[in-house]
TIRO-2110 file (N, C-alpha, C; in Angstrom, 1 decimal):
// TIRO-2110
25.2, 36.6, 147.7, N, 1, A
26.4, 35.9, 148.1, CA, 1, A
27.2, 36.6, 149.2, C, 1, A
27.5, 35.5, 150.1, N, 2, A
28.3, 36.4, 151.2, CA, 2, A
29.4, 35.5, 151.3, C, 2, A
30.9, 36.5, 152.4, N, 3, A
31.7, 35.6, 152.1, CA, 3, A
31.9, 34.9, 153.4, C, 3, A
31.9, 33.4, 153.3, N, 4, A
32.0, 33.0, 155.0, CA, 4, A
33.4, 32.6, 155.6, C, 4, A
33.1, 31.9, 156.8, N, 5, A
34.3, 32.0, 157.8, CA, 5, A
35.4, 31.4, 157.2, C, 5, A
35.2, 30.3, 156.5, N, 6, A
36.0, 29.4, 155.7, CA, 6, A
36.7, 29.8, 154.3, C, 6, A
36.3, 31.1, 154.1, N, 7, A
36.7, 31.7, 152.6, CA, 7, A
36.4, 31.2, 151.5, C, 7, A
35.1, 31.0, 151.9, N, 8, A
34.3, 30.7, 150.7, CA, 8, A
33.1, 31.6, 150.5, C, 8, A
32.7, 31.7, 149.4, N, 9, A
31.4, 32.6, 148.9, CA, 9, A
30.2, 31.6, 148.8, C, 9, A
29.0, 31.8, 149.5, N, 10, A
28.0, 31.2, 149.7, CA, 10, A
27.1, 31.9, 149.5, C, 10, A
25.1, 31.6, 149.8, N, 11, A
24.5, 32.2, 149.8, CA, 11, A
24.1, 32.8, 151.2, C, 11, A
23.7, 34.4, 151.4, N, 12, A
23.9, 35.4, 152.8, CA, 12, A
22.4, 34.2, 153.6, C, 12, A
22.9, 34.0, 155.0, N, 13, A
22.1, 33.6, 154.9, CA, 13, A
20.5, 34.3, 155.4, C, 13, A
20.9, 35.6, 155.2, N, 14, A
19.9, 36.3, 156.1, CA, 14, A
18.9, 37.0, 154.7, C, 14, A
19.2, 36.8, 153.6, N, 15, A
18.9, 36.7, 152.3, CA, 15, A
17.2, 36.2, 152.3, C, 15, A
16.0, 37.1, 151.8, N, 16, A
15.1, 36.6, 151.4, CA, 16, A
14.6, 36.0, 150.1, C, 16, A
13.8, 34.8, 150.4, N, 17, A
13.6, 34.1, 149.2, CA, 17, A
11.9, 33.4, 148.7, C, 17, A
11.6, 33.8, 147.9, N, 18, A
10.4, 33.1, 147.8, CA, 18, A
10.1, 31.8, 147.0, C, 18, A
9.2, 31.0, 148.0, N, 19, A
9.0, 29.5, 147.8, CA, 19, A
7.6, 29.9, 146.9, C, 19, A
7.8, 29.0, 145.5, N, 20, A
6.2, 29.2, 144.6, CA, 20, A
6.6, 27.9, 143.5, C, 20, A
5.2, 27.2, 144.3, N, 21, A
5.1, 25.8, 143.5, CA, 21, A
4.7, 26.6, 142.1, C, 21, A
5.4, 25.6, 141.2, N, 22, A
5.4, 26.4, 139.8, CA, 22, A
4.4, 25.0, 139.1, C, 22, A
4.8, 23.7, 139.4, N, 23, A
4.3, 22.5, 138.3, CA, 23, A
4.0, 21.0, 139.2, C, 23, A
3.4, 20.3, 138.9, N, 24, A
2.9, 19.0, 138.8, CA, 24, A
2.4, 17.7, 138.6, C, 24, A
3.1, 16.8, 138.3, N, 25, A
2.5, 15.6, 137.5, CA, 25, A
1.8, 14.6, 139.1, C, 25, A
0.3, 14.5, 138.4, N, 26, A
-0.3, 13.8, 139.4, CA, 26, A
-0.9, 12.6, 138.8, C, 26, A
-0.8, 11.0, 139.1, N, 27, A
-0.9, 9.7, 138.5, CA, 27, A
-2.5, 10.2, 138.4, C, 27, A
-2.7, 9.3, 137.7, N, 28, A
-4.6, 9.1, 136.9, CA, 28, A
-5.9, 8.7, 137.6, C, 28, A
-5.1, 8.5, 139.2, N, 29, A
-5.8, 7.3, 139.7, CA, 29, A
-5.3, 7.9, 141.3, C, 29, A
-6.3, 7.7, 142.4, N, 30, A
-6.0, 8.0, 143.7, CA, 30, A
-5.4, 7.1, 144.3, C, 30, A
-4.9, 6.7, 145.4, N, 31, A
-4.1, 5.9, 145.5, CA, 31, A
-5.0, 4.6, 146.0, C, 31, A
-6.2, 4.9, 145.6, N, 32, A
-7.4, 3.4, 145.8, CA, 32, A
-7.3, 3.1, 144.6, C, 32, A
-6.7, 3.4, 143.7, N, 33, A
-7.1, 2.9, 142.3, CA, 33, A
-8.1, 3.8, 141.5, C, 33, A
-9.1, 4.6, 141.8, N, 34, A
-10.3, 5.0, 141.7, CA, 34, A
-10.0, 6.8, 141.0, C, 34, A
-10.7, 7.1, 140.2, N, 35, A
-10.6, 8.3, 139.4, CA, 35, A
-10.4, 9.1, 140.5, C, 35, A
-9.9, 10.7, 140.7, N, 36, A
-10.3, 11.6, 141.7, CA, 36, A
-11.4, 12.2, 141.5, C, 36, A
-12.1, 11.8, 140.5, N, 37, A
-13.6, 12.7, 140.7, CA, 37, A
-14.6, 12.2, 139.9, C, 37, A
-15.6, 12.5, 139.9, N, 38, A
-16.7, 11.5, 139.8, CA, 38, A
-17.0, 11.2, 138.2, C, 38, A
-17.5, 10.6, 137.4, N, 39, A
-17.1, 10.0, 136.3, CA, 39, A
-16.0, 9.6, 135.7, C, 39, A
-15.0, 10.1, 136.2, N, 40, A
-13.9, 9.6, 135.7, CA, 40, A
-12.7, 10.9, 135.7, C, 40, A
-13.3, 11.8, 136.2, N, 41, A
-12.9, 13.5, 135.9, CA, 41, A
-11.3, 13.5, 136.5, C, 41, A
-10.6, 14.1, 136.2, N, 42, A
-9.3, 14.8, 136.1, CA, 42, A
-9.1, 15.4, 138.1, C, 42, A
-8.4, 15.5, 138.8, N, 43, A
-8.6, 16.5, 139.6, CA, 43, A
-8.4, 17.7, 139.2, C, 43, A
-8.6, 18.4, 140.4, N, 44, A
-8.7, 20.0, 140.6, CA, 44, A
-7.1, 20.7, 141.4, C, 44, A
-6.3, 20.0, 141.2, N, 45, A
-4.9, 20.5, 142.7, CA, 45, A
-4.7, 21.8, 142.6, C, 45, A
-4.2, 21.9, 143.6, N, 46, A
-3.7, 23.2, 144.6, CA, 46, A
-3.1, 22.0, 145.3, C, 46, A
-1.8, 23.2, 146.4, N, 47, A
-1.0, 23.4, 147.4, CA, 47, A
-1.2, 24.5, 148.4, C, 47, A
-1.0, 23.5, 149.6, N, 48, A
-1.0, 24.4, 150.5, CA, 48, A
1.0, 24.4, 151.4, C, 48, A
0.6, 25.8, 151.3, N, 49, A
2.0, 25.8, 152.0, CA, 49, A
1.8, 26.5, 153.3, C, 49, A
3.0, 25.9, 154.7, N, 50, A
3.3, 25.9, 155.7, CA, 50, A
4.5, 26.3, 155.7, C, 50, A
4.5, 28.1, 155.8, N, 51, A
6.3, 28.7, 156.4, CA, 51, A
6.8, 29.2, 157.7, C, 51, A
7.2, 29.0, 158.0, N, 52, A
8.3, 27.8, 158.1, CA, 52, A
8.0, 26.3, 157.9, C, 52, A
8.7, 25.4, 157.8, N, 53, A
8.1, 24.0, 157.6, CA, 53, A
7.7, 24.0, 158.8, C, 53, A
7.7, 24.3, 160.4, N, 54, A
7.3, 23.8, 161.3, CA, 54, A
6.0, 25.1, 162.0, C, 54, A
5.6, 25.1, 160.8, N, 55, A
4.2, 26.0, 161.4, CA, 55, A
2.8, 24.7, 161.1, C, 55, A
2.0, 25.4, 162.0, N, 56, A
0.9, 24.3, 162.0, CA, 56, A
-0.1, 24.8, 161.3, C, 56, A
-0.3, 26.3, 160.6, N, 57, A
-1.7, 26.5, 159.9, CA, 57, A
-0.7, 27.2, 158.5, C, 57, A
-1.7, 27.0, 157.3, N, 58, A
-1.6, 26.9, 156.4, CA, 58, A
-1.1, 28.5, 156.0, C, 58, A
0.3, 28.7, 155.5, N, 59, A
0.2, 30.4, 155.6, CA, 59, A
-0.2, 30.9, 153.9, C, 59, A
-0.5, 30.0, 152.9, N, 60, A
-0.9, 30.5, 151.9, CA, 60, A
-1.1, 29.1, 150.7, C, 60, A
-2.2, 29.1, 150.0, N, 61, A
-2.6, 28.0, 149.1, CA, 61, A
-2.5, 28.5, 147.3, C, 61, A
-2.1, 27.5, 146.8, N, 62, A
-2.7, 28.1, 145.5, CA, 62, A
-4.0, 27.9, 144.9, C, 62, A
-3.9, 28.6, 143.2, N, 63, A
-5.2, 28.3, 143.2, CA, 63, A
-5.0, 26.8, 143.0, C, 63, A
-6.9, 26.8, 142.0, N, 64, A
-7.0, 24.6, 142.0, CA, 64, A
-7.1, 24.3, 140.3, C, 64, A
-6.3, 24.6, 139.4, N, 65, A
-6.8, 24.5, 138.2, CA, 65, A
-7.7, 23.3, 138.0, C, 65, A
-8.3, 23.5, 137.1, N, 66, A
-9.7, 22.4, 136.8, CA, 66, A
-9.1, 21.4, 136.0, C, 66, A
-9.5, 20.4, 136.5, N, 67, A
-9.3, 18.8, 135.6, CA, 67, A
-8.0, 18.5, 134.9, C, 67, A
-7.0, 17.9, 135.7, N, 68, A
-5.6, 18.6, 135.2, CA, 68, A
-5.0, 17.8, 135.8, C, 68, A
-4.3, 16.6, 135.2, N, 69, A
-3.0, 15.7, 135.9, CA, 69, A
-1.7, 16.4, 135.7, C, 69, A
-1.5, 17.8, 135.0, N, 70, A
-0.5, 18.1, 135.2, CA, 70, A
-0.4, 20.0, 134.9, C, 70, A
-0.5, 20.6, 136.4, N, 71, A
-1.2, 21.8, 137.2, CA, 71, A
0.1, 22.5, 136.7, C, 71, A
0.0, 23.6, 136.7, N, 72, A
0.8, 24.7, 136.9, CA, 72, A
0.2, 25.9, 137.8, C, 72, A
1.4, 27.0, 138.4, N, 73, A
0.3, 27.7, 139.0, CA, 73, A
1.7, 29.3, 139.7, C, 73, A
0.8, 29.9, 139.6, N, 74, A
1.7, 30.7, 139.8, CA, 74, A
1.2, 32.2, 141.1, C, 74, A
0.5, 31.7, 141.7, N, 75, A
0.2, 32.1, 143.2, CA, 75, A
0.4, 31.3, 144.3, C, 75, A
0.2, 32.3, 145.2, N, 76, A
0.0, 30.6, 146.8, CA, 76, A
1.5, 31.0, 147.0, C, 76, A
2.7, 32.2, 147.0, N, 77, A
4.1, 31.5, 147.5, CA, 77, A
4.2, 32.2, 148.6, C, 77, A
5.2, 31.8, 149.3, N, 78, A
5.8, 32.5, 150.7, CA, 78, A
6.9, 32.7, 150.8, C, 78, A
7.4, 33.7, 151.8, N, 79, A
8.4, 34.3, 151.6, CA, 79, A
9.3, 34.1, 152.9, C, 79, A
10.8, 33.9, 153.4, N, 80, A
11.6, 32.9, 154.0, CA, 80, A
12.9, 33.5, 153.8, C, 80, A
13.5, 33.7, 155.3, N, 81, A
15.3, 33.8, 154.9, CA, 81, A
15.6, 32.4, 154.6, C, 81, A
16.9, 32.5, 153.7, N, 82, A
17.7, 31.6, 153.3, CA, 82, A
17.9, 30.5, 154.9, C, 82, A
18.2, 31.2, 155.8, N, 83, A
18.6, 30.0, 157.0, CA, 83, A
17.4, 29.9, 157.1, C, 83, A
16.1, 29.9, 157.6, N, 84, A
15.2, 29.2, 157.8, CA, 84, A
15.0, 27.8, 156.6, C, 84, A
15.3, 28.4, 155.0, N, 85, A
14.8, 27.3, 153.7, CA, 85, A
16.1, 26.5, 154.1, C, 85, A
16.9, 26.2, 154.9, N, 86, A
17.7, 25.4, 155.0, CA, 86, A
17.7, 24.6, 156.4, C, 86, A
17.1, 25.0, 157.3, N, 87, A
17.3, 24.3, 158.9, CA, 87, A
15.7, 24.4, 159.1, C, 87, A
14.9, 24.8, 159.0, N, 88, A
13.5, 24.5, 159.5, CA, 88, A
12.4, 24.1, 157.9, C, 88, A
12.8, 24.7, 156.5, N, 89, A
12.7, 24.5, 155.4, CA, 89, A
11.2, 24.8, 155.3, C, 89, A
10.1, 24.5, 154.4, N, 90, A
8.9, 24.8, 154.3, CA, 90, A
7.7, 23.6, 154.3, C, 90, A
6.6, 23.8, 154.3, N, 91, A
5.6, 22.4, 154.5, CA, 91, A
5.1, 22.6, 153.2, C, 91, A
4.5, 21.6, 152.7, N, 92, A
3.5, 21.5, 151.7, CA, 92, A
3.0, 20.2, 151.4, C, 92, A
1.7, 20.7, 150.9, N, 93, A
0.4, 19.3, 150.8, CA, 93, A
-0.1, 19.9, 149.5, C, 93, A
-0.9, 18.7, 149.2, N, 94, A
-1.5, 18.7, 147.6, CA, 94, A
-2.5, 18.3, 147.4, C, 94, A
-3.4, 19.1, 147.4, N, 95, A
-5.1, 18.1, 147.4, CA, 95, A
-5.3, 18.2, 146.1, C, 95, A
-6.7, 17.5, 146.0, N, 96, A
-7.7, 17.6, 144.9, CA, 96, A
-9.2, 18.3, 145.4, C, 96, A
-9.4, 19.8, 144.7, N, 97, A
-10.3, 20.2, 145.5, CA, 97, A
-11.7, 19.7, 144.8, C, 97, A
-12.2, 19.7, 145.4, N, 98, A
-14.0, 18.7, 145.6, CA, 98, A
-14.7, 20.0, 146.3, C, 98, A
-16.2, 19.7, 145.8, N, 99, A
-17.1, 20.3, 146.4, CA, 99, A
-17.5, 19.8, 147.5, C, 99, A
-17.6, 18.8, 148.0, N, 100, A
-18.0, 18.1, 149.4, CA, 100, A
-16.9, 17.9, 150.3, C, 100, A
-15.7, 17.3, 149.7, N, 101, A
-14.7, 17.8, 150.9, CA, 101, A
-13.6, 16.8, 149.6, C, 101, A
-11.8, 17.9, 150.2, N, 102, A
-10.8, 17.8, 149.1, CA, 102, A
-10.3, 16.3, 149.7, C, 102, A
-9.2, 15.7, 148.5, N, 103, A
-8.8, 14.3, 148.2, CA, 103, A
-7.6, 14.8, 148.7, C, 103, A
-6.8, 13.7, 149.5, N, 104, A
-5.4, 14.6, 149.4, CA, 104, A
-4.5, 13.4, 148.4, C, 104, A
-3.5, 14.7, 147.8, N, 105, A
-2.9, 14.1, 146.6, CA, 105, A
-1.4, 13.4, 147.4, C, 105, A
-1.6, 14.3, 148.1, N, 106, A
0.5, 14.5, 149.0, CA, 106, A
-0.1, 15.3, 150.2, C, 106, A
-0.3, 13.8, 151.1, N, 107, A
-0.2, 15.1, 153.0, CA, 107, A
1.0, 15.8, 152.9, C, 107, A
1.0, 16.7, 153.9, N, 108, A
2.3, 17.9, 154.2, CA, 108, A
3.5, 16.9, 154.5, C, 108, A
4.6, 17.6, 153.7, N, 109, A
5.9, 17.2, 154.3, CA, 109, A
6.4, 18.3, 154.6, C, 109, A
7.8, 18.0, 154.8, N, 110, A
8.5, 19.4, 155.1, CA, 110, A
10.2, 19.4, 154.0, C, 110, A
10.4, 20.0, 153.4, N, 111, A
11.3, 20.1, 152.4, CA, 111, A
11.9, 21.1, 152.6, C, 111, A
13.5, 20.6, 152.8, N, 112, A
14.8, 21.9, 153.4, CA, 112, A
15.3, 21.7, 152.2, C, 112, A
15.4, 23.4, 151.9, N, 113, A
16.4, 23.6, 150.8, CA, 113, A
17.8, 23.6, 150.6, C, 113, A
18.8, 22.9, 149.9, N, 114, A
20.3, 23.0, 149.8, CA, 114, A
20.5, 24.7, 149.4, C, 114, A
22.1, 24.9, 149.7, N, 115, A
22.6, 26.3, 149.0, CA, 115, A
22.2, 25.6, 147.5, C, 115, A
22.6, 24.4, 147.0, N, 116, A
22.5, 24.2, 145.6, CA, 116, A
20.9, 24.6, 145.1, C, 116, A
20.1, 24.4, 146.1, N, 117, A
18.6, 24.2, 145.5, CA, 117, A
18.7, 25.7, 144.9, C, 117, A
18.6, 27.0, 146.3, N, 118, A
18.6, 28.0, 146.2, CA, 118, A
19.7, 28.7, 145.2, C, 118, A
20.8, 28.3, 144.6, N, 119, A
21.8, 28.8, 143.7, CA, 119, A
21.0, 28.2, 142.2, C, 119, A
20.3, 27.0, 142.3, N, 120, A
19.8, 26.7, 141.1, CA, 120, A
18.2, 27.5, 140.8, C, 120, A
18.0, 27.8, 141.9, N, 121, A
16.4, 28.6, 141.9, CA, 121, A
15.1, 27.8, 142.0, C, 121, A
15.4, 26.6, 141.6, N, 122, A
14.0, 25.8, 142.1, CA, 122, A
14.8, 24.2, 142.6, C, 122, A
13.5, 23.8, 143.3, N, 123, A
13.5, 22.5, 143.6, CA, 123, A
12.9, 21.4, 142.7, C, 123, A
13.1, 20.3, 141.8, N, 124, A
12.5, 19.6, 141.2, CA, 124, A
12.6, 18.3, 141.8, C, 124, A
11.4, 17.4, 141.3, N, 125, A
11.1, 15.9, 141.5, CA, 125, A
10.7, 15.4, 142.9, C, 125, A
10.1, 16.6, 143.8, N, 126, A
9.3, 16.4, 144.6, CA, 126, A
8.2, 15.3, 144.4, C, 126, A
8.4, 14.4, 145.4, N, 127, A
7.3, 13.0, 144.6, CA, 127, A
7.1, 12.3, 146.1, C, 127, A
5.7, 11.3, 146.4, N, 128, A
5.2, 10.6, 147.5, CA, 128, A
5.5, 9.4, 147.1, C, 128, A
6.1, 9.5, 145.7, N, 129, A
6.3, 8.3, 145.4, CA, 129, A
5.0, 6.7, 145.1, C, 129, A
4.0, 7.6, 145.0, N, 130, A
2.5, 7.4, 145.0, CA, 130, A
1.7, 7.8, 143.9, C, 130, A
0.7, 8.9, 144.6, N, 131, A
0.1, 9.9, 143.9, CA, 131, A
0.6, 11.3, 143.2, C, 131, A
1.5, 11.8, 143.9, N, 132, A
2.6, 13.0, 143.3, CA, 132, A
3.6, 12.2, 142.1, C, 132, A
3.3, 12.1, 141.2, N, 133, A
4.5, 11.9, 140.7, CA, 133, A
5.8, 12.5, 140.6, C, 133, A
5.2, 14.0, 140.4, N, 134, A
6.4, 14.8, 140.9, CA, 134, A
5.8, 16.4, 141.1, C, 134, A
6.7, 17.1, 141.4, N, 135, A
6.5, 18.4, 142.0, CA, 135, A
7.5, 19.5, 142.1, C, 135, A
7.4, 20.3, 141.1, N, 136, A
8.1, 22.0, 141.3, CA, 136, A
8.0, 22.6, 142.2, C, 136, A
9.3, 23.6, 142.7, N, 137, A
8.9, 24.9, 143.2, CA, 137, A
10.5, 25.3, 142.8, C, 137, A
10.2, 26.9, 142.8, N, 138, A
10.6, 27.8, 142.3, CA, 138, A
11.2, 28.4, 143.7, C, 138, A
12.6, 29.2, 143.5, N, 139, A
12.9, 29.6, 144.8, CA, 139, A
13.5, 30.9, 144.3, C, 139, A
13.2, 32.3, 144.6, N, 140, A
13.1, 33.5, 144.1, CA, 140, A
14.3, 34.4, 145.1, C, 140, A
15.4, 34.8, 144.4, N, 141, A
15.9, 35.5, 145.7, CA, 141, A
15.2, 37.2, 145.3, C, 141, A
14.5, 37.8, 146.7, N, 142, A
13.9, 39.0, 146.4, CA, 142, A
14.7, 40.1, 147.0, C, 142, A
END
């Protein structure tokens, strides 16, 4: 916490913090209707994350737990001053990893963090409103 121009106590924003998808619920069904894997199987998700939100290659993925509409995961995070999780924020996508080539669960968006996100420590109900039902991340001050 730092104190700013207006005499309030905020978070510094020069403060580092790490982004780590912690959880997520993914519908039963791709957005064709159709299982994400072959007999009828469960996907495989992982996330890929993009830090800053406005970078163009992937700066770190998690793993893909096996057969799982609702992943947990605790690798894959990146690390970010506070003003960047607020004005440029972070990317992230969600596949289903496949041996022949991945499904995607959630193309990349870009999600800016409030001081509230970062004072509460995670972001919840990340959703495509589709396939994502919803989606964690965890925000770490280091």
């Amino acid at each position: 916490m730092v104190c700013k121009a207006d005499q309030t106590c905020g978070v510094d924003p020069n403060s580092m913090w790490r982004v780590q998808p912690i959880s997520a619920t993914v519908r039963s069904t791709d957005s064709g209707g159709v299982a994400w894997d072959a007999l009828g199987g469960a996907p495989d998700p992982f996330c890929n994350l993009y830090c800053p939100g406005n970078a163009t290659t992937v700066t770190s993925s998690t793993s893909a737990p096996q057969d799982t509409f609702t992943p947990t995961w605790s690798s894959g995070g990146c690390v970010l001053k506070a003003s960047e999780l607020m004005t440029l924020g972070f990317g992230i996508a969600v596949y289903d990893e496949d041996v022949s080539s991945n499904d995607t669960i959630s193309g990349a968006g870009v999600i800016r963090a409030t001081e509230a996100d970062l004072l509460a420590g995670r972001i919840d109900g990340i959703t495509n409103n589709s396939t994502l039902t919803t989606l964690s991340v965890s925000l770490t001050k280091q």
